[in-house]
Every structure is written in C-alpha cells, then in structure tokens.
C-alpha positions in Angstrom: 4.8 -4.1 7.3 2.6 -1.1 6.5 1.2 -1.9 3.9 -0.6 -5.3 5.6 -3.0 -3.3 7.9 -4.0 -0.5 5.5 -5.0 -3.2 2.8 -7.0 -5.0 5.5 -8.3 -1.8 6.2 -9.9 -1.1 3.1 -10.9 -4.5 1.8 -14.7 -4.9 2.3 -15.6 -7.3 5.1 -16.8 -9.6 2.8 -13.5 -9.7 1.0 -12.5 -13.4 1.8 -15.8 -14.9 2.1 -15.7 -16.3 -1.2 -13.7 -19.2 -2.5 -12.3 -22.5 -2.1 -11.0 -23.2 1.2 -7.1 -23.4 2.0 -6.8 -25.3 5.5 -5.4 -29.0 5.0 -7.5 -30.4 8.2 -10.4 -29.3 6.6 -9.4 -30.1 3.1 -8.3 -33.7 5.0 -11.4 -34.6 7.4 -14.1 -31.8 5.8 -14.4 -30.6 9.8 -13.3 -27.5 10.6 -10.2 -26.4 12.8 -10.0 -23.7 15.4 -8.3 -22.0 12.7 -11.1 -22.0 10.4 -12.4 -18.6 9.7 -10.0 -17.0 11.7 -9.0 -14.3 8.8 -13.0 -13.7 8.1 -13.5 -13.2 11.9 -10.4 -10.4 12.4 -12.0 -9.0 8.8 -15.3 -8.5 10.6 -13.4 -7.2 13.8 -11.6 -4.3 12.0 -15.2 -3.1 10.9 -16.7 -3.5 14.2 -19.1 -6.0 13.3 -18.7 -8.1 16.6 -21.8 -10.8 15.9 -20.3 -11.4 12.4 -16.4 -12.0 14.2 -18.7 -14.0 16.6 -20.1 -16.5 14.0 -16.9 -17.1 12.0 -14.7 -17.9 14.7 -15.4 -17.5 18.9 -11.2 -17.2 19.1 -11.0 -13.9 17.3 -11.7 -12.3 20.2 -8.3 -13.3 21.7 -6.2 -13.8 18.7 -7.2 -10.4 16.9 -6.2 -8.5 20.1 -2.9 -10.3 20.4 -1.9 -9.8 17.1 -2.6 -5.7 17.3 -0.8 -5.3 20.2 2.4 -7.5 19.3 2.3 -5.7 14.8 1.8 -2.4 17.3 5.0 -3.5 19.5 7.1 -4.2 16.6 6.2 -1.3 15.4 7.5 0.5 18.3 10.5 -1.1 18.4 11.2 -0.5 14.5 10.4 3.3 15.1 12.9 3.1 18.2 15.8 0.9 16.4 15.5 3.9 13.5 15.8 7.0 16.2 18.8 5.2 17.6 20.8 4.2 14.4 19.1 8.5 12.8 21.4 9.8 16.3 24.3 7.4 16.2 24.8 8.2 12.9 24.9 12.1 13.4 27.3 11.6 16.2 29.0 10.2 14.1 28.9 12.5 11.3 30.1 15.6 13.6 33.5 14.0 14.6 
C-alpha cells in the first residue's frame, strides 16, 4: 500500500508510454475505451503536466482525484485501526 504511490512517484512520466497495449476492447474492436490511457493520464497528473493528462484521457481529471482521496482515506483508517489495536493492547498489558 506504500509502496504503490512512491513508485508512481518516481517513474518518469513517460514510463508506460511504450508498449503493446493490454485493454481487451481495444485489442477486440482496435477503438479505444474510456479506460484507454487512463494510467498514462494519472502518470502525467502526478507531474503536473495537465495538457499531457488532458490528451491521454479527458476522465483523469475525475478518476485521479477520486482515487487520492479514497488510497488517502484508507490510509487514515489503517493509521486509526493501528492507534486503536497499539492502546488496547497496552490496556491490556497493564492488568
């Protein structure tokens, strides 16, 4: 779960740009999904480089946003679930 976003982090931009696609519609029909570029696009976002996000996929404006605030809400709730079971088990401990 940590790991993810620091290796997203400091893979180039340009990272997944090369290669052989992997979506089935497109492998299927040779059109492109909504899906298509979707990776490439949130690559681009964590640099900053809005026009580039813009031309790989118009969506990653919504689905990149999502996805940090639900990865920073599970987070949360990880740090939170270890505080509580850290306490409950040093109540435990003193009796």
């Amino acid at each position: 779960m940590i790991f993810l976003p620091i290796l997203l982090i400091i893979f180039p931009k340009t990272f997944f740009d090369n290669g052989p696609t992997i979506c089935i519609y497109t492998l299927l029909t040779g059109m492109n999904c909504y899906g298509c570029g979707m990776t490439r696009a949130c690559m681009r976002l964590i640099d900053l480089d809005f026009a580039g996000a813009w031309e790989f996929n118009k969506l990653s404006f919504i689905v990149f946003p999502t996805l940090v605030f639900y990865y920073a809400r599970y987070f949360i709730y990880l740090m939170r679930n270890a505080k509580a079971q850290l306490s409950t088990k040093k109540d435990t401990s003193i009796s």
